[in-house]
matplotlib code that plots the C-alpha trace (Angstrom):
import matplotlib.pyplot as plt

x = [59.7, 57.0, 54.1, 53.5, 50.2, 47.9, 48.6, 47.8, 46.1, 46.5, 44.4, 46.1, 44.3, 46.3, 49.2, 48.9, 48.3, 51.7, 54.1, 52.7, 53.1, 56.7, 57.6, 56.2, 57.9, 54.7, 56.0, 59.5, 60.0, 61.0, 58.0, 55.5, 57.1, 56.6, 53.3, 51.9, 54.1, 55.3, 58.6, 61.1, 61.1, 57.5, 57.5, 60.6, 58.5, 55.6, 57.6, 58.8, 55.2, 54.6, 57.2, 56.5, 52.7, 51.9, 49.4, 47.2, 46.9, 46.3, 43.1, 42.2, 42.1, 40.4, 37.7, 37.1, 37.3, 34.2, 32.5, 32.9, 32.1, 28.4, 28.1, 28.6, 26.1, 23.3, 23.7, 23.9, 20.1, 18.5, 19.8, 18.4, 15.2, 15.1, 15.6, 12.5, 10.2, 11.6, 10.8, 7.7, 6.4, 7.5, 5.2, 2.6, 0.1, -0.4, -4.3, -5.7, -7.3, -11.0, -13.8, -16.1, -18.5, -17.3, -18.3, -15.2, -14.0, -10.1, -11.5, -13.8, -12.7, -15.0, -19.0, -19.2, -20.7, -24.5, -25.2, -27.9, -29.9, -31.3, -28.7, -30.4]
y = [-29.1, -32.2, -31.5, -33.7, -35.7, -35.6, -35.2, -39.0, -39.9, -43.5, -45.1, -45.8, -49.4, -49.5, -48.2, -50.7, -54.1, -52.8, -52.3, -55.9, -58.0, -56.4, -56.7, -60.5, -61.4, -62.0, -58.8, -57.3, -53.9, -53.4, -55.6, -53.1, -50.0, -50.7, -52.5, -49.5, -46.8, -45.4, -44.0, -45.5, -42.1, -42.7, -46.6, -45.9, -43.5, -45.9, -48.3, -45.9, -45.3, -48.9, -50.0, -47.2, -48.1, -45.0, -46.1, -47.5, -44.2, -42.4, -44.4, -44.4, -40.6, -40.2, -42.9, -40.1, -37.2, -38.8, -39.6, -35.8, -35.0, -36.6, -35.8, -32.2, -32.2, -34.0, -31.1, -28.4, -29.8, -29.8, -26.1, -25.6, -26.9, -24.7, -21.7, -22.6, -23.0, -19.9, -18.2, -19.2, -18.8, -15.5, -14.5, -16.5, -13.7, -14.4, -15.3, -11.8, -12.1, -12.0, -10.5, -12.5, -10.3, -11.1, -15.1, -16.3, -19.9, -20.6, -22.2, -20.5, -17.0, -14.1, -13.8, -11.4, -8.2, -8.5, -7.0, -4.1, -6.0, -9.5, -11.9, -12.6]
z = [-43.3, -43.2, -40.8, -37.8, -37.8, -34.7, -31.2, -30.4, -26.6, -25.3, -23.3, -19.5, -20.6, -24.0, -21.9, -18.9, -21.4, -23.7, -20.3, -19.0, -22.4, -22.6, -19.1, -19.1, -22.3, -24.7, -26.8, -27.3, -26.9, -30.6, -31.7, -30.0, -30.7, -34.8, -34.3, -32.9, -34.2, -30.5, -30.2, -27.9, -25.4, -25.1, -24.3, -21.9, -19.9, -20.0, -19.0, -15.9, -15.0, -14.9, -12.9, -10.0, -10.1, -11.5, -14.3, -12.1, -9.8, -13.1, -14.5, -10.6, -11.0, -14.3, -12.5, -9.9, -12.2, -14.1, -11.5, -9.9, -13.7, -13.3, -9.7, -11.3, -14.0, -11.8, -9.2, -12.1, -14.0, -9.9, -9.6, -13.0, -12.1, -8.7, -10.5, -12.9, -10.1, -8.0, -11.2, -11.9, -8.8, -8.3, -11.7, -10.3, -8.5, -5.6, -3.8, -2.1, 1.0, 0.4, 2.9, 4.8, 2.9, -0.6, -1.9, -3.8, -4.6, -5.2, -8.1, -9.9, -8.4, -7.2, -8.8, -11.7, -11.2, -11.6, -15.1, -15.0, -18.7, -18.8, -20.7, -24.0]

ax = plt.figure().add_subplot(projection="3d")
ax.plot(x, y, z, "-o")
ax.set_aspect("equal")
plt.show()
């Protein structure tokens, strides 16, 4: 038994310009089904779908679905970045509260200990 080839996807745009060249008479239903090697179950339920307005709601919904798609991803890379900075600040050590007593500067940090030798 001969193997089928691959599962073949048409565009609703592919779909859509077929059903209205055959429905307006540029292209005959024959004609298209060899010059793009459909079979006639297929272009009769294209056909269907075109007449009941149904291709149009379908690219409609695959417009929607990519655009949830990015909407998606855009929310998922800010969540990522949150997560980054919750976790780097919680390894960040955190300022202690110095004395009135004790000189420190944020940056610099408190004075060393004074050394009991003379730096050479």
């Amino acid at each position: 038994m001969a193997s089928r080839g691959p599962y073949r996807r048409h565009s609703t745009q592919f779909k859509i310009q077929i059903c209205s060249d055959i429905r307006s008479g540029k292209l005959g239903r024959r004609e298209a089904l060899k010059t793009h090697n459909l079979s006639a179950n297929l272009m009769q339920m294209w056909l269907g779908q075109f007449d009941r307005g149904e291709l149009d709601q379908e690219d409609a919904a695959a417009t929607t679905v990519a655009e949830n798609e990015a909407h998606i991803a855009a929310l998922e890379r800010k969540v990522g970045q949150l997560t980054m900075e919750l976790d780097l600040l919680k390894k960040t050590p955190r300022l202690r509260l110095v004395s009135n007593s004790e000189n420190s500067s944020i940056i610099s940090g408190p004075k060393p200990a004074p050394s009991d030798e003379d730096a050479k």
